[in-house]
C-alpha positions, 0 to 999 in steps of 0.5 A: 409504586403509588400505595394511595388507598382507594376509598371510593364509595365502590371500593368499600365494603359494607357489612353483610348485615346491612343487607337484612335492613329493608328501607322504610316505605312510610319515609319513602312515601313521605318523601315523595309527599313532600315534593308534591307539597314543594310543586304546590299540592297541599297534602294530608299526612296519614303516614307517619305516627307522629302526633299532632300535639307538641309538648306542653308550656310545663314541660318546654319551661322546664327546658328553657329553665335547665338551658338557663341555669347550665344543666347541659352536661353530661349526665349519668349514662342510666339517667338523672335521678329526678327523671327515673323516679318520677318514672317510678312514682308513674308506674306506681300510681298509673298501673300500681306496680312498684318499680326500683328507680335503679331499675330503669334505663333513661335512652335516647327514644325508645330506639335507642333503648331496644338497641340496647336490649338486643345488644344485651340479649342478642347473640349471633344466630340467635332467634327472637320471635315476633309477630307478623305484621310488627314495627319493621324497625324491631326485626332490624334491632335484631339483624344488627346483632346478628340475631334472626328476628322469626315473624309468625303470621298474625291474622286478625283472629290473634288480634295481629298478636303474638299468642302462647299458643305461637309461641309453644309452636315456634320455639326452637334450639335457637329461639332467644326470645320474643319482642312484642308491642302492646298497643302495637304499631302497625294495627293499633291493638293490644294484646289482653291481660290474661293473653299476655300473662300466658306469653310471660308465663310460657317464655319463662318456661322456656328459659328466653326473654320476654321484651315488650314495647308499651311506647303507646301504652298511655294511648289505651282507649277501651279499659285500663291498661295493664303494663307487662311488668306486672308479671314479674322482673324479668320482664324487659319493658321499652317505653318513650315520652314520644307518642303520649308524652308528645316529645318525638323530636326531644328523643327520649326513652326508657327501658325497665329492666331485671336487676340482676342486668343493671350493671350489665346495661350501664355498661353498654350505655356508657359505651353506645350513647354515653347519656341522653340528652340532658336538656330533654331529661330535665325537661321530661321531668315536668310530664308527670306534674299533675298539670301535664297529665291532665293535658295528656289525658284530655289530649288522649280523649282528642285521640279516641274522638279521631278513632271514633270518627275515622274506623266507621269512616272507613268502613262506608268506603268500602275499606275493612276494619278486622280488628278494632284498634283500642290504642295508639293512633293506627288502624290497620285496614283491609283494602280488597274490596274498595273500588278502586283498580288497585284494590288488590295491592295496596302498594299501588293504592297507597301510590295512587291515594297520594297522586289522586287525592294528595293523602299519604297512607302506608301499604303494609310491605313495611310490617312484614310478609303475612298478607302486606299487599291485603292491607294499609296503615292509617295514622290518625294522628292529625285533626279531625278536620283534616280525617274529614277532608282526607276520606272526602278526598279518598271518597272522589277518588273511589267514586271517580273509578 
């Protein structure tokens, strides 16, 4: 008898939960720019959130010298000390609130560190509360573990946030927790101090976890920024050296997190990821000389200089701006009243945007279910020169009907 397995890919079964991961239209769309680029059209990105500034001499230094000098190996599953108190020390100066180095988790990108969040707090069946619209890979972490992620409609008059408000409403037997982002990605908004004391507050009472990704926190263009560990350590905090920090590529994160979970979350970085990169983290320790910060904030100014100009460039053609973003490098735009016969679906405007004028934007079907047809996320993450040329391109289109 021939007991040879069949292991083809139509024998194997794949896990149910891969069924609740929706693909991701902005790599979809970037893809299909990518072979207009390949047949020799020179396109603008708008897609995808990656900023155009790359890490600074210091920090590529700091690299070169650790590769040099043989810091490759393995490192500590929570990460170097150098990096967590340097971290430490930015939390206290930036936002004046102390936080324990033992405290904080260095991951691989700020991914890796809502993974491990949801693999502490996240039981089968559990529910975790999110705003509509949100970053769609949020709601993912939590179908991995089999959690429910429950997206509560955010409309512009909540700023795209969640409110305690929503909260008190949703709440159920199953509820877990919440998951929020300030500034959140897609819609570039943050959510308020008192407004965000209110969510700890309530959360708390209701015995769940509070998790906020700050990832675009040092992005805050219209007041000082208030991190949510400033109300108390029980709060879970995800941040990244991505967007700020300009080292998307490098893949490094971290995550603050309640004392009392420490050991907990050693042990699933041990076993998940065994420690983040150590070149990346040697090189990350340079981010907070006085030097490189100066570069961050003076290239954080480039960004407010691209909002300033894009939000007003928009509105002229006809697009609607509900919410002015105060942070990030995003605007979340209505697209209803632009002339355009796809007006109505920005699905097919986006298609139609990319094959017209060679501009990627994303439809909001990759943010959730609130409305995603009404409005498109635009990333300003690029020179101004390129936002002129992008809405005198989207301009020729409306115009041509």
């Amino acid at each position: 008898m021939d007991r040879t397995l069949d292991l083809s890919p139509a024998s194997l079964k794949l896990a149910q939960r891969v069924d609740n991961i929706a693909p991701f239209h902005v790599m979809e769309l970037a893809k299909q720019a990518a072979l207009r680029e390949k047949a020799g059209h020179r396109v603008i990105h708008m897609g995808i959130g990656e900023p155009d500034f790359t890490a600074p001499d210091a920090v590529i230094e700091a690299a070169a010298k650790a590769m040099r000098d043989g810091r490759t190996q393995y490192t500590g599953a929570m990460g170097i000390p150098a990096l967590r108190e340097a971290i430490a020390a930015y939390y206290r100066s930036y936002y004046g609130v102390d936080v324990d180095p033992s405290r904080i988790v260095v991951t691989a990108g700020a991914s890796a560190a809502l993974v491990l969040a949801c693999a502490a707090l996240v039981g089968v069946g559990d529910e975790v509360l999110m705003p509509d619209p949100c970053y769609p890979c949020n709601r993912h972490f939590v179908s991995t573990f089999d959690g429910k992620p429950v997206l509560i409609p955010s409309g512009p008059a909540d700023r795209f946030q969640l409110t305690a408000e929503h909260i008190e409403l949703h709440w159920g037997p199953a509820t877990k927790g919440v998951l929020l982002a300030s500034p959140s990605n897609p819609t570039g908004t943050s959510i308020e101090t008192e407004a965000l004391s209110r969510i700890v507050k309530t959360v708390r009472a209701c015995g769940g976890f509070t998790l906020v990704d700050e990832i675009y926190q040092g992005l805050t263009y219209d007041g000082k920024p208030t991190t949510a560990l400033s109300f108390g350590d029980d709060v879970l905090v995800v941040s990244s050296f991505s967007k700020y920090f300009n080292m998307t590529g490098w893949r490094l994160g971290w995550l603050v997190v309640p004392p009392s979970m420490v050991p907990t979350f050693e042990k699933l970085a041990q076993n998940l990821f065994i420690c983040p990169s150590a070149v990346a983290q040697h090189a990350a320790t340079a981010c907070f000389l006085p030097e490189t910060l100066a570069i961050y904030e003076s290239r954080k100014e480039a960004f407010r200089e691209r909002r300033d100009y894009i939000v007003p460039a928009l509105e002229r053609l006809g697009f609607k701006v509900p919410v002015m973003p105060d942070g990030a490098f995003y605007v979340y735009t209505d697209c209803t009243g632009v002339s355009h016969p796809h007006a109505a679906d920005s699905d097919r405007l986006t298609q139609s945007l990319l094959q017209q004028a060679n501009v990627v934007l994303v439809p909001g079907l990759d943010f959730g279910f609130a409305e995603p047809h009404r409005y498109i996320r635009l990333s300003y993450a690029t020179s101004l020169e390129q936002l002129h040329e992008a809405m005198d391109r989207i301009e020729k289109v409306f115009a041509a009907g």
